[in-house]
LODO-630396 format. One line per 5 residues: number of its first residue (from 1); their letters; for each residue x, y, z of N, C-alpha, C. Coordinates in pm, whole numbers, padded with zeros to 5 digits. Layout:
BEGIN
NUM) a) X/Y/Z/X/Y/Z/X/Y/Z  ...
***
This chain:
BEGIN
1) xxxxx) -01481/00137/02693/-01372/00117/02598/-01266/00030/02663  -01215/-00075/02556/-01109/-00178/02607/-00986/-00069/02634  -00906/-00127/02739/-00747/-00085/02762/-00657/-00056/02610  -00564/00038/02642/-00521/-00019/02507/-00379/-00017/02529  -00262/-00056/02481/-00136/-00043/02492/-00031/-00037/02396
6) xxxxx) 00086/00044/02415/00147/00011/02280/00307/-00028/02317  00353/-00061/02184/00480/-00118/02221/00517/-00024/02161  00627/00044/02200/00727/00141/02142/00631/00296/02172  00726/00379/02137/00646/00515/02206/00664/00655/02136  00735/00615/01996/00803/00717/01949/00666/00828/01855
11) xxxxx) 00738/00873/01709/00655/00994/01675/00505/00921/01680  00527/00811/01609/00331/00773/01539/00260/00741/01671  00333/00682/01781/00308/00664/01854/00233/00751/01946  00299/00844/01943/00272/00969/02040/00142/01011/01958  00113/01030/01837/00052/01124/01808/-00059/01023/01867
16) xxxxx) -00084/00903/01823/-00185/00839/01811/-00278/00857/01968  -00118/00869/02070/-00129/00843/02208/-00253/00975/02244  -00167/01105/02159/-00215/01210/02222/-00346/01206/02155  -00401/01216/02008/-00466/01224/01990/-00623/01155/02078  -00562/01006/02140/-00670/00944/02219/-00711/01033/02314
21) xxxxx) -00572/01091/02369/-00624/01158/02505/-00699/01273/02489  -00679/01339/02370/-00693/01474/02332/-00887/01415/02320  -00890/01358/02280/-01068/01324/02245/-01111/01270/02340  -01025/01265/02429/-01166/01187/02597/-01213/01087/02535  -01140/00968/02438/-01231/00855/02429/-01231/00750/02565
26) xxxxx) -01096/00722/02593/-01087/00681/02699/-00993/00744/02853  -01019/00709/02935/-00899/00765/03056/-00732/00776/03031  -00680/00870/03018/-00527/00808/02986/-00485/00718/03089  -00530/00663/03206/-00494/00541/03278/-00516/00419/03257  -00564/00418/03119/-00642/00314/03049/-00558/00298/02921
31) xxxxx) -00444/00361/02925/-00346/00348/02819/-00184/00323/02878  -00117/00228/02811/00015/00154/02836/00116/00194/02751  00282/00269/02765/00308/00254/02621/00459/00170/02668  00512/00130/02584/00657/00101/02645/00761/00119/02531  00914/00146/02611/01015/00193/02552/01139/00156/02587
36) xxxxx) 01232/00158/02511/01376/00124/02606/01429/00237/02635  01395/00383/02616/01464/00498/02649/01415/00530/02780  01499/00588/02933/01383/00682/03046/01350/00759/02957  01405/00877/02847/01340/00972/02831/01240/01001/02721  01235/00879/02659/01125/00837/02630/00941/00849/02680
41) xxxxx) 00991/00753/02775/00928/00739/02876/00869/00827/02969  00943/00906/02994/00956/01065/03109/00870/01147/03023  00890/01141/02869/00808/01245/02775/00647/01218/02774  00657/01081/02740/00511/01068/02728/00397/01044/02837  00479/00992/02958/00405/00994/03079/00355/01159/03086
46) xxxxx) 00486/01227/03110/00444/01392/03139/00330/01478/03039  00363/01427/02917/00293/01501/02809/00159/01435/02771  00117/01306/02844/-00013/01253/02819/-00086/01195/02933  00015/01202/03048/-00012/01121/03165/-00087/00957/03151  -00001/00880/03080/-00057/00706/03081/00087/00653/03161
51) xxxxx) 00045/00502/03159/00118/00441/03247/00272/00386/03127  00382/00368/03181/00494/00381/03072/00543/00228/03158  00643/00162/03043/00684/00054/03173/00834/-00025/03036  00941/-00022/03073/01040/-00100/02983/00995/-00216/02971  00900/-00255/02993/00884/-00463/02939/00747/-00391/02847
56) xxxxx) 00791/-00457/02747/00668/-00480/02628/00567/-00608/02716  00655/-00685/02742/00558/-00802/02811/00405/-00732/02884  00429/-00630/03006/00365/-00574/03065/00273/-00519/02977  00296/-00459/02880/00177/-00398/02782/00092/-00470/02745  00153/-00599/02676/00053/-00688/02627/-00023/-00780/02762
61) xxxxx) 00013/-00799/02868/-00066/-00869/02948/-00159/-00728/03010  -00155/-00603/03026/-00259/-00537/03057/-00316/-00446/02951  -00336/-00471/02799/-00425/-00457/02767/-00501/-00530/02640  -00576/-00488/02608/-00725/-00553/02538/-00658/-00522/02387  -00618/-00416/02325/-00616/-00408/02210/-00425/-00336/02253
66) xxxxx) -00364/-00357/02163/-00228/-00346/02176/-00161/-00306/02038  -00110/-00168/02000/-00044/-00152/01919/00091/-00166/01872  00144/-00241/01764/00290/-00272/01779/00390/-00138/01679  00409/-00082/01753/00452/00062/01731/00579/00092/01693  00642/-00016/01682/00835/-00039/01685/00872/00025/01527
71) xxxxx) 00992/00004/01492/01049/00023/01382/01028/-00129/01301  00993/-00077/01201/00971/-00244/01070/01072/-00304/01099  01206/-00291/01064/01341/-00364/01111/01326/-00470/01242  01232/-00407/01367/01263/-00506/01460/01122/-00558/01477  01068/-00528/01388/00879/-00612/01436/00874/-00736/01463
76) xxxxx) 00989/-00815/01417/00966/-00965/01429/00993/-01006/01543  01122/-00975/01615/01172/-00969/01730/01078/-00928/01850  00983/-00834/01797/00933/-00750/01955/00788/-00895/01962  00759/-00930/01859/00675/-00991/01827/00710/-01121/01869  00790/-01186/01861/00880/-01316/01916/00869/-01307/02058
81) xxxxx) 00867/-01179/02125/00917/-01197/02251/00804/-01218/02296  00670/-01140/02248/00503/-01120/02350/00463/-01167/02276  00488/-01324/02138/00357/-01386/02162/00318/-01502/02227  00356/-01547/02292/00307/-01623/02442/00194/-01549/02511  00193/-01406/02508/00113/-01393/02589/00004/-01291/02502
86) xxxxx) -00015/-01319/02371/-00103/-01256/02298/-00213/-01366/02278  -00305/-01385/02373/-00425/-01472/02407/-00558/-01436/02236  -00670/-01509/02253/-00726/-01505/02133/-00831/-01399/02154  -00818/-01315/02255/-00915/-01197/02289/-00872/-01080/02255  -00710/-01117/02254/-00654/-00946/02214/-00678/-00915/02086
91) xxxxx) -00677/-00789/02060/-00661/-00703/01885/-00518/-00692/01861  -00439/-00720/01794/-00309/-00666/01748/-00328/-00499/01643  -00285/-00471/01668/-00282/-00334/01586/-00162/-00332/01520  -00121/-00311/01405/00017/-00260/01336/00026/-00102/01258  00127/-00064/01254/00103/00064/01192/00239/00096/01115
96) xxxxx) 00308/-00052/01129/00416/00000/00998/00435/-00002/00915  00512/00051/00774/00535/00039/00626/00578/-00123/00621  00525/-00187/00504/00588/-00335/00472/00548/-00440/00594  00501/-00430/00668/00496/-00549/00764/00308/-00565/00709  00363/-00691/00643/00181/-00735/00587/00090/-00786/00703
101) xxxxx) -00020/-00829/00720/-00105/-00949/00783/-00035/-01053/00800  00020/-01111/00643/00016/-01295/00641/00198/-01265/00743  00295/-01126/00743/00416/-01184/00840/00368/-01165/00941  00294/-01107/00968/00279/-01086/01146/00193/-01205/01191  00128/-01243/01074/00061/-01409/01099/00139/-01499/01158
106) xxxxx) 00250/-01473/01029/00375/-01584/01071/00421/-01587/01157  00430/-01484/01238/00503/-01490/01395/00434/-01545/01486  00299/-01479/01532/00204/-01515/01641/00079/-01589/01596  00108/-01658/01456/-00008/-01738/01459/-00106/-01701/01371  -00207/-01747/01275/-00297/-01727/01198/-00425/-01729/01255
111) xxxxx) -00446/-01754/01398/-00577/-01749/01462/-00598/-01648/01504  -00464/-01565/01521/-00485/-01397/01639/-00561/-01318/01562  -00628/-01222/01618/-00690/-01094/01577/-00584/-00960/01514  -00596/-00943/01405/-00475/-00826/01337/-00537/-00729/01271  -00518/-00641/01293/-00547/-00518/01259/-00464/-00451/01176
116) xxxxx) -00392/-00438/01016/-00339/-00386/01020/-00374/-00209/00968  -00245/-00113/00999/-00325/00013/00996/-00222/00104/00913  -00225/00188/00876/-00168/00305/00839/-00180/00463/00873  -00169/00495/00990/-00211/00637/01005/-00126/00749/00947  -00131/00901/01023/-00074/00977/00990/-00059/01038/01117
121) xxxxx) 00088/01127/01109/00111/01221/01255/-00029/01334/01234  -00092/01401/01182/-00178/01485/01221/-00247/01423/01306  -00249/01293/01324/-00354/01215/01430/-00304/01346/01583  -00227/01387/01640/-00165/01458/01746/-00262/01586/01747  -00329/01600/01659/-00402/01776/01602/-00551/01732/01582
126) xxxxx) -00583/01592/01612/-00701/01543/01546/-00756/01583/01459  -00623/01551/01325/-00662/01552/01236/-00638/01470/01126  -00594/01341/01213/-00564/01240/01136/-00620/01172/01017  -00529/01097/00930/-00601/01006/00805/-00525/00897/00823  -00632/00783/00864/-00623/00645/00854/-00651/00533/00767
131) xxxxx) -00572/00462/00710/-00656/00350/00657/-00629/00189/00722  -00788/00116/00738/-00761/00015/00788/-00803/-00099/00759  -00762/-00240/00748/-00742/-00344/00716/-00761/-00456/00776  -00833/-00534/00812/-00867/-00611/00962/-00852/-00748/00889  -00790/-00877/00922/-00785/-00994/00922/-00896/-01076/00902
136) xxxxx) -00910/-01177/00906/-01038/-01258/00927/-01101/-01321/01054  -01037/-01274/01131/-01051/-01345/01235/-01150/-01203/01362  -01129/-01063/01281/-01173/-01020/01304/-01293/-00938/01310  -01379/-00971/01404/-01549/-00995/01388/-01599/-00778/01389  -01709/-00772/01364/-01757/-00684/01334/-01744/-00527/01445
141) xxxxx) -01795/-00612/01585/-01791/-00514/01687/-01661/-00537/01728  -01508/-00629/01707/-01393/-00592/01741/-01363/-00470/01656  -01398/-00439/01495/-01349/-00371/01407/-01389/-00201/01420  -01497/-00229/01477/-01564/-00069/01552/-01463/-00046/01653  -01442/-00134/01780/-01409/-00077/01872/-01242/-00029/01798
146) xxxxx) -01202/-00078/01723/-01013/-00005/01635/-01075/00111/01563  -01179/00132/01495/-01239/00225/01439/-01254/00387/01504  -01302/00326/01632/-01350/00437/01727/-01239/00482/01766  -01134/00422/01775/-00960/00454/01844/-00952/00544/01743  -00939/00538/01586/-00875/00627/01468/-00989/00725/01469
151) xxxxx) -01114/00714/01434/-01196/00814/01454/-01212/00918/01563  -01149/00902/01638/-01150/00995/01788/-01065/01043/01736  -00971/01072/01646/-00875/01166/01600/-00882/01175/01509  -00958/01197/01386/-00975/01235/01274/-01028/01128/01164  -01013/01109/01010/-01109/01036/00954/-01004/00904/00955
156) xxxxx) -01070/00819/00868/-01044/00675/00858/-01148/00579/00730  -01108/00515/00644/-01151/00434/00529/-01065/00304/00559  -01224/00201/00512/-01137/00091/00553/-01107/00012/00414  -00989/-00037/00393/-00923/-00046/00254/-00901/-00181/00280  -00872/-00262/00106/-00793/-00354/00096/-00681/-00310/00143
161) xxxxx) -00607/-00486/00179/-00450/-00457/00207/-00354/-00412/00048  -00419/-00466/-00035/-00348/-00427/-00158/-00354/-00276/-00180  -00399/-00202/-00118/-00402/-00073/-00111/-00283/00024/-00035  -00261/-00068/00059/-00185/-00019/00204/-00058/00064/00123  -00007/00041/00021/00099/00107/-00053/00064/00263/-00085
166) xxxxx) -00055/00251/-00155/-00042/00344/-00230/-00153/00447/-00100  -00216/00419/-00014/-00184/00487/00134/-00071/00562/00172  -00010/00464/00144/00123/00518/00264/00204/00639/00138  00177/00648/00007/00205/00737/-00049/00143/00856/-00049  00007/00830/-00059/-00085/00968/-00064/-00151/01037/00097
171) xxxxx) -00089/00972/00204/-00147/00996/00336/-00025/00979/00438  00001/00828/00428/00073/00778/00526/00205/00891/00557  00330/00876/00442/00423/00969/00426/00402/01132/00363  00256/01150/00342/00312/01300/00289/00221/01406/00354  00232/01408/00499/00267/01513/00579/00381/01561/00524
176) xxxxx) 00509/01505/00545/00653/01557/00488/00633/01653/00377  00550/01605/00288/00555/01668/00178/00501/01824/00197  00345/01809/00229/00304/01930/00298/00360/02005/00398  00438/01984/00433/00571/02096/00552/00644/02124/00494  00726/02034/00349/00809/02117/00292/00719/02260/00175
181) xxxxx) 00598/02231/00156/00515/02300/00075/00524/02405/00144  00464/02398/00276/00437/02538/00356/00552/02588/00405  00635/02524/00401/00802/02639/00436/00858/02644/00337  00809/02625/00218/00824/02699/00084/00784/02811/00096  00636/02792/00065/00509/02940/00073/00584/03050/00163
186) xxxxx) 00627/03034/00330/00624/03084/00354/00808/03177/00390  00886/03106/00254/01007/03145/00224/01001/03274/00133  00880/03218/00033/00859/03284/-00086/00784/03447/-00046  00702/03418/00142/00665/03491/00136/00780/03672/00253  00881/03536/00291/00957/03656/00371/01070/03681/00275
191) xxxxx) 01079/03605/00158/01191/03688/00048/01088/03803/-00019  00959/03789/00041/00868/03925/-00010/00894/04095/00107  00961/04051/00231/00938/04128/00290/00831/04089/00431  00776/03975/00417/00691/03904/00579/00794/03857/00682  00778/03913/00789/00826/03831/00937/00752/03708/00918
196) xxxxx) 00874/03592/00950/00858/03452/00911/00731/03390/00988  00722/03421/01128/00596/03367/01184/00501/03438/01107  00463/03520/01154/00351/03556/00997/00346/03500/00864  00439/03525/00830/00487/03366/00720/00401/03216/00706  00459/03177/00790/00400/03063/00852/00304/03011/00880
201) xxxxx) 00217/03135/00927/00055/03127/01004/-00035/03153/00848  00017/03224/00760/-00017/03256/00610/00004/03131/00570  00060/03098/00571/00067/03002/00487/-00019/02885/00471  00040/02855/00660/-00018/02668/00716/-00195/02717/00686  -00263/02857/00724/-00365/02820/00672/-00444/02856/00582
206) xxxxx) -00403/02863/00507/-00413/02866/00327/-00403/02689/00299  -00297/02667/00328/-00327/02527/00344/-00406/02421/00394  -00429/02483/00502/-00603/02406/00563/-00725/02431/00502  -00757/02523/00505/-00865/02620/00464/-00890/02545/00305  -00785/02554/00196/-00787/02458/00063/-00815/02377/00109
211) xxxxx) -00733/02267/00183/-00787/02170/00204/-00923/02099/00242  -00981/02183/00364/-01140/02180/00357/-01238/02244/00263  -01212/02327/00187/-01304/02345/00091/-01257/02263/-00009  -01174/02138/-00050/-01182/02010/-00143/-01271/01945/-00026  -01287/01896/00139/-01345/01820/00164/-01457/01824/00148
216) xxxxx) -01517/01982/00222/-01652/01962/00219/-01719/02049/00140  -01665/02163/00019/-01753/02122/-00155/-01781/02047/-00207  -01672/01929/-00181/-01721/01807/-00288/-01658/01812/-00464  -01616/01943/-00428/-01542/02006/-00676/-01436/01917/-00644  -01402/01884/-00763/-01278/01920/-00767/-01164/01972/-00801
221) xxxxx) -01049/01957/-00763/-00957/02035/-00700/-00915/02155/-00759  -00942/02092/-00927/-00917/02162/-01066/-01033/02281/-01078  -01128/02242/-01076/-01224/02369/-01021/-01246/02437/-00952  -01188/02396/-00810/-01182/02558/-00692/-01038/02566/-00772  -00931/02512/-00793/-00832/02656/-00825/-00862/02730/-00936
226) xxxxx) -00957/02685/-01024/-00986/02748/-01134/-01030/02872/-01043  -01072/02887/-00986/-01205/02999/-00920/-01137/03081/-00872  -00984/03020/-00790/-00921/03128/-00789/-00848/03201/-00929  -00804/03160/-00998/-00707/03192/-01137/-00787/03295/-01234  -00797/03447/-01166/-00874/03556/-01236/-00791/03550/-01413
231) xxxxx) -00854/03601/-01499/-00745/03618/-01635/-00642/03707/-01623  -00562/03666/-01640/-00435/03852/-01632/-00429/03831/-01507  -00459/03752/-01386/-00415/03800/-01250/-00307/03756/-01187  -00269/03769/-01073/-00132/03700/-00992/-00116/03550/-00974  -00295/03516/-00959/-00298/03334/-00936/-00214/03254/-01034
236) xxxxx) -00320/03297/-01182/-00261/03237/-01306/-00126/03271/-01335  -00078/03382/-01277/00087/03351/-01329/00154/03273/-01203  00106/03231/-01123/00211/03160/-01017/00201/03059/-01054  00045/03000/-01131/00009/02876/-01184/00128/02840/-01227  00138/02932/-01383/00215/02877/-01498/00372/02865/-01457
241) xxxxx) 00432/02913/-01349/00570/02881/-01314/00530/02769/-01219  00479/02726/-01203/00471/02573/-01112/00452/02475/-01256  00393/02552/-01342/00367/02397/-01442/00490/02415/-01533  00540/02531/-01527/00650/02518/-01604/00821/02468/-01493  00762/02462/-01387/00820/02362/-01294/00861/02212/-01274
246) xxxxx) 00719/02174/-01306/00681/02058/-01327/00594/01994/-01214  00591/02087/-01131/00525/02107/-00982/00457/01948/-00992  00359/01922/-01039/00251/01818/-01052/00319/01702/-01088  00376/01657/-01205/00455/01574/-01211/00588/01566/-01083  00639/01599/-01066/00772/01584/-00911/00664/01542/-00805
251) xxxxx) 00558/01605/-00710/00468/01525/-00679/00432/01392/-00702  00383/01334/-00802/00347/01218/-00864/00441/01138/-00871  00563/01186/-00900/00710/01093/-00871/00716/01081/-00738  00680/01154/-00639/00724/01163/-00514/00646/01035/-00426  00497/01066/-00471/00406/00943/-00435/00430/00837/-00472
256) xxxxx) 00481/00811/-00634/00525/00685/-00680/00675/00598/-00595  00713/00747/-00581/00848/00614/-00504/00842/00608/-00327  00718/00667/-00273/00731/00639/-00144/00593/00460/-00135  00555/00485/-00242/00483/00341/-00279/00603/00262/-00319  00684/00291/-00413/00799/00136/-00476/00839/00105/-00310
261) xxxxx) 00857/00217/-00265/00949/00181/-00137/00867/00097/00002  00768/00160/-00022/00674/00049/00081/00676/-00051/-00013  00646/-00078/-00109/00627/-00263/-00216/00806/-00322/-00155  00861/-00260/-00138/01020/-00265/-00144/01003/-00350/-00026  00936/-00290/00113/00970/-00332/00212/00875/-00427/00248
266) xxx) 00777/-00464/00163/00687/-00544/00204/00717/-00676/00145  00812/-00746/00075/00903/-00859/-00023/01016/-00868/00007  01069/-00774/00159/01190/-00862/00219/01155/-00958/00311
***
């Protein structure tokens, strides 16, 4: 497996970091990240053991595939500074909201190799969801070896870029959503009388557990909850105060505007 390195070191970063290490795909000495914080720096060395270094420069001259990990606001800038030394062998990786192919083209060139990506923090739990997007320039066995990086921590589909929006609605951003779900559940369940960690552990896996029986039954979603919803029982009435909520619709708004807002940021 090529080196890999990233610029910036923060949440997506980390997870992505840990998740590599967590799967033994490659050595964590075989991974670069860089930051302008020490304690930054101090965190992720200690908590993943890779090599850390304040020059982005250094990242991109020691490794093979290089993720640009920064905040959208300064991608152009970090990108200005290392592409001199982004040669036609490296992979670029991206993983932020709104930064397309054709701008990161614009900076370093329409010949480089680009990857762009969308993950999720469960990547840290390997249990990430990725979607990815590869340039033209990028050939078959470069697109495995970015593949094998997201797959060592959970799944991955490789999408149009015209997609990358409505990703970042149904995957990208809504972890958030699912944490505020489960410290709902498990509000609802200590205004019952549960100690909150118990709470919690009820809850988060009720939430997994659904979740893999939509993956690997194959029904859907509408039919396992049917299965739970006895007639006259407790299911069906929690149902009907969520739909008389609007539960499903506020959702659907929720996805819709974390998509306007990636379209938002992808047309400045």
């Amino acid at each position: 497996m090529k080196s890999i390195g990233f610029i910036g070191a923060g949440n997506m970063a980390s997870a992505i970091i840990g998740g590599i290490v967590k799967s033994n795909l490659i050595s964590s000495k075989k991974i670069i990240a860089s930051a302008l914080s020490d304690s930054t720096l101090e965190r992720v060395s200690k908590n993943f053991g890779i090599n850390t270094t304040k020059n982005s420069k250094d990242v991109v001259k020691n490794s093979d595939i290089v993720f640009i990990s920064v905040k959208p606001n300064v991608y152009d800038s970090v990108l200005e500074e290392v592409k001199e030394l982004i040669t036609d062998d490296k992979i670029i990786v991206t993983i932020a909201a709104g930064k397309t192919i054709k701008s990161v083209e614009n900076v370093i060139g329409c010949d480089k190799k680009i990857v762009r990506t969308m993950p999720n923090t469960p990547a840290l739990v390997n249990e990430g969801m990725t979607a990815i997007c590869p340039n033209k320039n990028i050939n078959d066995e470069e697109l495995n070896e970015v593949i094998s990086i997201f797959n060592s921590f959970g799944k991955y589909e490789i999408v149009k870029e015209g997609l990358i929006d409505a990703v970042i609605g149904v995957s990208g951003s809504s972890p958030a959503y699912v944490f505020m779900f489960i410290e709902a559940l498990a509000d609802g369940a200590v205004k019952a009388g549960m100690p909150r960690t118990q709470a919690y552990k009820f809850a988060s896996q009720s939430v997994m557990g659904s979740a893999k029986m939509v993956l690997e039954s194959e029904k859907h979603p509408g039919e396992l909850k049917d299965m739970v919803c006895s007639p006259g029982g407790t299911t069906i009435e929690a149902v009907a105060v969520l739909e008389e909520n609007n539960m499903r619709a506020s959702i659907i708004k929720a996805v819709t505007a974390a998509v306007d807002k990636s379209k938002e940021m992808s047309n400045k």
